[in-house]
N, C-alpha and C positions, 0 to 999 in steps of 0.2 A: 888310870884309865888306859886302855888299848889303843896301841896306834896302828891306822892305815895308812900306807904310801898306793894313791891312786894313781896312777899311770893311764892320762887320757890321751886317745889321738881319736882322729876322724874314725866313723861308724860307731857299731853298738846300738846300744837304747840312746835314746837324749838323756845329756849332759845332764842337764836339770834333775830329771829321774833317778839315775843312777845315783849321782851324789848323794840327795837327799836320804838315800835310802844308806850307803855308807857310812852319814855322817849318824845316822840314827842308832848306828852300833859302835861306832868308837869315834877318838879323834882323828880328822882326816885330814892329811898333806897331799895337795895337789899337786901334782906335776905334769903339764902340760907339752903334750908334743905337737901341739896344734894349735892354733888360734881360737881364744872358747869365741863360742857364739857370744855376739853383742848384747844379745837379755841376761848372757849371765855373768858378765865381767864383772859388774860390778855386784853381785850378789855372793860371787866364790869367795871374795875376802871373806865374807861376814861367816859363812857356811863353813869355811877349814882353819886349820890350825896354823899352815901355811900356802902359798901359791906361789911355785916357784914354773916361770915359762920358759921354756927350751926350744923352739920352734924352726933351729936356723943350724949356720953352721956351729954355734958352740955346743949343739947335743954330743958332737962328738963320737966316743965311742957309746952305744946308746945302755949297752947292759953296764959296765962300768959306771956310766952316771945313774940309772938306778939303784947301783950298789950303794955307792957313795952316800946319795940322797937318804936313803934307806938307812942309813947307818948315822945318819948326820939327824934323822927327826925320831929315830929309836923305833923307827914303823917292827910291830910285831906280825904284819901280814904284806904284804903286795898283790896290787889287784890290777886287771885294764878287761876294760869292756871291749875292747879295739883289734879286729884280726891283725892289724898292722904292727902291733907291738906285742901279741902273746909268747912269740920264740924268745924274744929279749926278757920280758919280764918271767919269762918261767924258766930262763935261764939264772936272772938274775938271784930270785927265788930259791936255787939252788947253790948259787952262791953264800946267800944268806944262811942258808940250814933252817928255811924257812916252806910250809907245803906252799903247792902249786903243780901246776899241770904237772912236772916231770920233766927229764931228759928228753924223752920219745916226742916231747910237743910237736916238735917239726915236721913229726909223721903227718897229724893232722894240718899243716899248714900249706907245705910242699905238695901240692896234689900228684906228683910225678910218687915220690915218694909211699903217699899215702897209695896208690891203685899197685903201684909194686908189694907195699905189704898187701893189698888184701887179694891179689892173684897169687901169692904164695901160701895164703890162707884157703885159698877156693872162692872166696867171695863172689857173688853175681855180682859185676858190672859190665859196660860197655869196653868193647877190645880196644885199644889204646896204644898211644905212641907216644913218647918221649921229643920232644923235635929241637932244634938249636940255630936251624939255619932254615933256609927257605929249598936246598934239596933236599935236608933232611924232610921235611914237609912235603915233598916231590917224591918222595920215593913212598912216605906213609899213605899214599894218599892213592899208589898202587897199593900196597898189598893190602888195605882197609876195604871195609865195603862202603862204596857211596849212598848217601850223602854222609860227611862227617862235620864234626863240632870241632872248631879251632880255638883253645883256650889257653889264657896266660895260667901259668903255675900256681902264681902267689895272688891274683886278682882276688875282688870280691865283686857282688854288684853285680854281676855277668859284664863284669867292664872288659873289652877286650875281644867277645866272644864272634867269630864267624864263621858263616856255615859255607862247606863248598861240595859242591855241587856236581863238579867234573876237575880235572887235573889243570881246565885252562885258568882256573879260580884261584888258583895256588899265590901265583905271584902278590896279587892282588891282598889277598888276604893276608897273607903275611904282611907285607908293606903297614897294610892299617891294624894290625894286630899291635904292631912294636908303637904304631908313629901314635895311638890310643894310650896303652902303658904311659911312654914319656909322660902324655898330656897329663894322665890321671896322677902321675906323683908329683908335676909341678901343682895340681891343684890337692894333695894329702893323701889320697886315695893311695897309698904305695907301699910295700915294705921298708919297714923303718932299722930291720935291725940286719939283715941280708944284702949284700954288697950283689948289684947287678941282675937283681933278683926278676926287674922285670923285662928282659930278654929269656926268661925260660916259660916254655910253651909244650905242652901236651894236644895232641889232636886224638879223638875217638868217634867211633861209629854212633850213629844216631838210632838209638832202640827206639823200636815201635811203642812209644807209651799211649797209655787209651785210660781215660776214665769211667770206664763201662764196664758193668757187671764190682763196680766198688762201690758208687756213689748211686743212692735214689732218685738222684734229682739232677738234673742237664744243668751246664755250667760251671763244673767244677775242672781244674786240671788237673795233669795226670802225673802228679805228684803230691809229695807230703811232706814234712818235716818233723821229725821225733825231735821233740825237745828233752833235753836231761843233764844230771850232773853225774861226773865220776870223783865218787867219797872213795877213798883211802884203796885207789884201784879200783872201786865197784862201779857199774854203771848203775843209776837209780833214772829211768823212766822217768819225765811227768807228764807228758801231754805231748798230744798230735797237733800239728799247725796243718789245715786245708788249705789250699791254693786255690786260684784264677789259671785259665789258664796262659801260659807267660806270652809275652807279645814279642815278634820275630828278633834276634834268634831265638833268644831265650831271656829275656829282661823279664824278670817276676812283675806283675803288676800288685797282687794282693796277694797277704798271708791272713787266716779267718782263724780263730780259736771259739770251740778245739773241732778239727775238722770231723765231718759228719758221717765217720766210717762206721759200719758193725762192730761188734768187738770181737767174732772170729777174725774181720780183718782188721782189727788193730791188734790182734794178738801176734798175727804173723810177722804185721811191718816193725811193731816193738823186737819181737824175735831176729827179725833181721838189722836190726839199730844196731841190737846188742853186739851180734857178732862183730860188725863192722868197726865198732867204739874198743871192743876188749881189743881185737887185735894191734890197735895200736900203742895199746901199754900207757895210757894216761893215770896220774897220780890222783890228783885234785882239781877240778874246774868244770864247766858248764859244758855240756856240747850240744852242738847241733848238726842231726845227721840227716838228708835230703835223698829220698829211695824214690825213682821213677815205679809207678805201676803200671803193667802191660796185663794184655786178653790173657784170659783161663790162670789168671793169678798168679802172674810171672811179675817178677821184684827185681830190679838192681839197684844194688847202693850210688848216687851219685859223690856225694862228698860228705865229709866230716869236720866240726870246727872245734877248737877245744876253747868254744867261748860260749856263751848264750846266744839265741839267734838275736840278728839287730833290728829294725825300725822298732816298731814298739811291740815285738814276739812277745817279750817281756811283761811290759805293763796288762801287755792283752790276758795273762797268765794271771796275775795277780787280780786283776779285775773278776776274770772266770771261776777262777778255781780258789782263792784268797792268798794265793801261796806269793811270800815275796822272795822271789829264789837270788835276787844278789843280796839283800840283807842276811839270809839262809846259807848263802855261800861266804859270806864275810864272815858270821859266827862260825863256822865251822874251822874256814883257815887261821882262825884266832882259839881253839880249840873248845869252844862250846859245845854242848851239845845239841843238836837241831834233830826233828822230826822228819828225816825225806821219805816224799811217798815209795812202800815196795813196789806199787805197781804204776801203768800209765793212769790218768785220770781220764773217764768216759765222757760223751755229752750229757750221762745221767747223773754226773755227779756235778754239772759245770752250772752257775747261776747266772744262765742266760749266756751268751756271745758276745763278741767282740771283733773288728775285723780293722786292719791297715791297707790302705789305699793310695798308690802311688800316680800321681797325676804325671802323666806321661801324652802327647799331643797324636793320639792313636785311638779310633775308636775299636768298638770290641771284635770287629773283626779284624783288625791291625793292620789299618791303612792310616796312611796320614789325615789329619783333618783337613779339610780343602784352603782354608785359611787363617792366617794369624790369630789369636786369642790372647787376650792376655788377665792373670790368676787375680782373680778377685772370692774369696772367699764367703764372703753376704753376700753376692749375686748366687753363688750356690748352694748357701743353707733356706733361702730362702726361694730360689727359685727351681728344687728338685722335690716333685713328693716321695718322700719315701713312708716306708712302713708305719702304719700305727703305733707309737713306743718306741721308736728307733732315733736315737739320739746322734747328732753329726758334729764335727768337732774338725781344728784341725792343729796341726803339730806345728806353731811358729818356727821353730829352733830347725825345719827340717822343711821348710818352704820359704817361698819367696815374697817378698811384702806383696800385700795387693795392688796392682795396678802395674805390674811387671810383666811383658814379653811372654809366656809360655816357650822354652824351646824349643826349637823343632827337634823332635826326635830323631838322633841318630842311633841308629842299631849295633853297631861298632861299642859306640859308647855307653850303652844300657843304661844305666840309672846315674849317670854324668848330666842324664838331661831330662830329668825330673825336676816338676816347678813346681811339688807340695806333695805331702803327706797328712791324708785327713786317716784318722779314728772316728771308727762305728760301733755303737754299740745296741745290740738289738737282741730280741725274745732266743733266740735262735740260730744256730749257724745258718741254715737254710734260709731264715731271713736276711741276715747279712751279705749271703750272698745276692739273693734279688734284688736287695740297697743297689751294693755295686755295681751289678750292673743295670740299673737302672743309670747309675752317676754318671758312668761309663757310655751310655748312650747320651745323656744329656748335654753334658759337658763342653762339647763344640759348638753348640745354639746356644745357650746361656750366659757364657765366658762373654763379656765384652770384646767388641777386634780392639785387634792391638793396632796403636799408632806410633806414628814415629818409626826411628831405625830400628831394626833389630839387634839385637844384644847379644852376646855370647850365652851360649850354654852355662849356665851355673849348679856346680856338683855343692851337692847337699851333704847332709849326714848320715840317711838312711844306707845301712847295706843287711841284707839277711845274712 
């Protein structure tokens, strides 16, 4: 029988999911750079072949002990759902003489990196700067056009990200750009395989994106996500992810499958995935690429991941469309042969919708809510109406028990302070969306207040 060495850390799909789906194609050896979630500790025994946990200082050197591991349970693949460890494991991978993303993986990780290839390419995106210090930041921030986006390198989540406004915003924003980073790697959120990784910082101009003249229907934002894999250097397309749109600066609230564009313009934003994904010269893995849309049908690439997108992109996909693409990606890197669609999959090919919803203490117009709440989840399946046939759920592994705090949202921190992840599934993207923000209006009346002290911010699993 086939072995896999899974290589988990924080984001991705849920633990739970992924596994089950790995373990459903060969034998799986887990190795843990994280702490698993407490519903599945004790379930990973039963589920791999081994569990071995690394979470501390004896990881060590991190590609070295992939190898090792690797070589030690005879894995015939290596896999991580996880942007925090894909440059490690797809180095390691190559160590092994085993596929995987490739050499170039860093392209997709290093966002500094990645907008230097794709401006030597011609790519649209937003004009950009490299930054290291806080005048380096002071000087980008003349010759850029205001307002711009201040973001860490290696983040995910939009963890990190601040928008500034005028030059006197500079100090500030850096201060909480770095003193965010620390936080989010003392809680996993961090590069695991890059030495210093989060003191590196890119700031860019903020493009005019607009949802209009893309979408029929009010409420969507003005972005997308092309979901896909790249087989043996190809990119293969599957599916559009629709947006919410993101709450200040830029924290995603919702990703909806498969977002409800045309197919002249899903032809275009596929067309511009493509470019964006070849250029960076990926071997084997999943990507996920995020293209802002602007008026008269103006496109810029925002980023590229060479993983599958995370909270539940994934399961939303396989629910849609049937397609289970980390099963599909585990036969392939074990050299099966698997069916990947040639093209994107439409909303006419999709059985019904699917949407993930990030509880965040922000209503839809992204103001804070006036006071405390705290997450109880049966207060809210049963006290929101949604649609006719619209099923509400929500992701334990990636919220907070009920009767816990809601955090206050901080913007700095993006989805550091998120208190749940529910799953919708409904007739329709266009229904999905309604759901939401119906949820999204309700949400501050309905939630019980919170008593007692307040609690720290607790960072979850979910990251796109």
């Amino acid at each position: 029988m086939s072995s896999v060495l899974f290589v988990h850390a924080k984001g991705g799909p849920p633990l739970g999911y992924a596994l089950s789906r790995v373990a459903a194609r060969s034998a799986v050896h887990l190795l843990a750079l994280s702490t698993l979630p407490p519903a599945l500790a004790a379930s990973a025994g039963r589920r791999c072949a081994s569990v071995l946990t690394a979470d501390g200082p004896e990881r060590g050197d991190l590609v070295s002990l992939i190898v090792s591991r690797a070589r030690a349970v005879g894995a015939d693949a290596v896999v991580t759902f996880s942007e925090y460890a894909v440059v490690a494991v797809a180095e390691a991978s190559e160590k092994l003489g085993l596929a995987g993303a490739g050499g170039s993986c860093a392209l997709a990780r290093d966002k500094r990196l990645m907008r230097r290839t794709w401006s030597q390419r011609g790519i649209p995106q937003p004009r950009f700067r490299p930054v290291a210090s806080e005048q380096e930041l002071r000087d980008a921030a003349g010759a850029l056009r205001l307002p711009l986006l201040l973001k860490a390198a290696w983040s995910a989540g939009s963890t990190a990200h601040r928008i500034i406004r005028s030059a006197d915003e500079v100090p500030a924003a850096w201060e909480r750009a770095r003193e965010v980073m620390a936080e989010s790697a003392e809680l996993g959120f961090g590069e695991l395989h890059v030495a210093g990784a989060g003191a590196d910082f890119l700031v860019e101009e903020i493009v005019p994106g607009t949802p209009d003249g893309w979408f029929g229907q009010e409420g969507w934002g003005d972005y997308v996500s092309v979901e896909g894999v790249v087989v043996d250097g190809e990119f293969r397309p599957v599916c559009l992810t629709g947006r919410m749109p993101t709450v200040e600066p830029f924290t995603e609230r919702a990703g909806i499958t498969p977002a409800a564009l045309p197919d002249d313009a899903q032809r275009r934003v596929v067309t511009l995935a493509r470019e964006a994904v070849d250029a960076l010269g990926l071997e084997n893995c999943g990507t996920h690429t995020e293209i802002k849309l602007g008026a008269d049908g103006r496109m810029w690439v925002i980023e590229t991941a060479a993983r599958f997108g995370g909270a539940m992109t994934v399961p939303q996909i396989e629910e849609v469309f049937g397609l289970d693409l980390i099963g599909m990606l585990v036969d392939h890197l074990l050299g099966r042969p698997v069916s990947w669609p040639t093209q994107a999959r439409t909303p006419r090919e999709a059985r019904g919708a699917a949407g993930s919803l990030v509880v965040l203490a922000v209503d839809g117009a992204g103001d804070a809510w006036p006071d405390r709440r705290q997450w109880d989840f049966p207060a809210v399946r049963d006290g929101v109406a949604l649609a006719d046939g619209s099923r509400l759920s929500v992701v334990a592994e990636n919220s907070l028990p009920d009767g816990t705090p809601v955090p206050v949202y901080d913007p700095a921190a993006g989805a550091n302070t998120m208190a749940a992840l529910c799953l919708l599934s409904a007739a329709t993207p266009e229904t999905v969306l309604g759901d939401f923000r119906t949820l999204v209006d309700a949400l501050p009346h309905i939630l019980p207040l919170a008593t007692g002290t307040a609690i720290p911010a607790m960072a979850t699993e979910a990251r796109s």
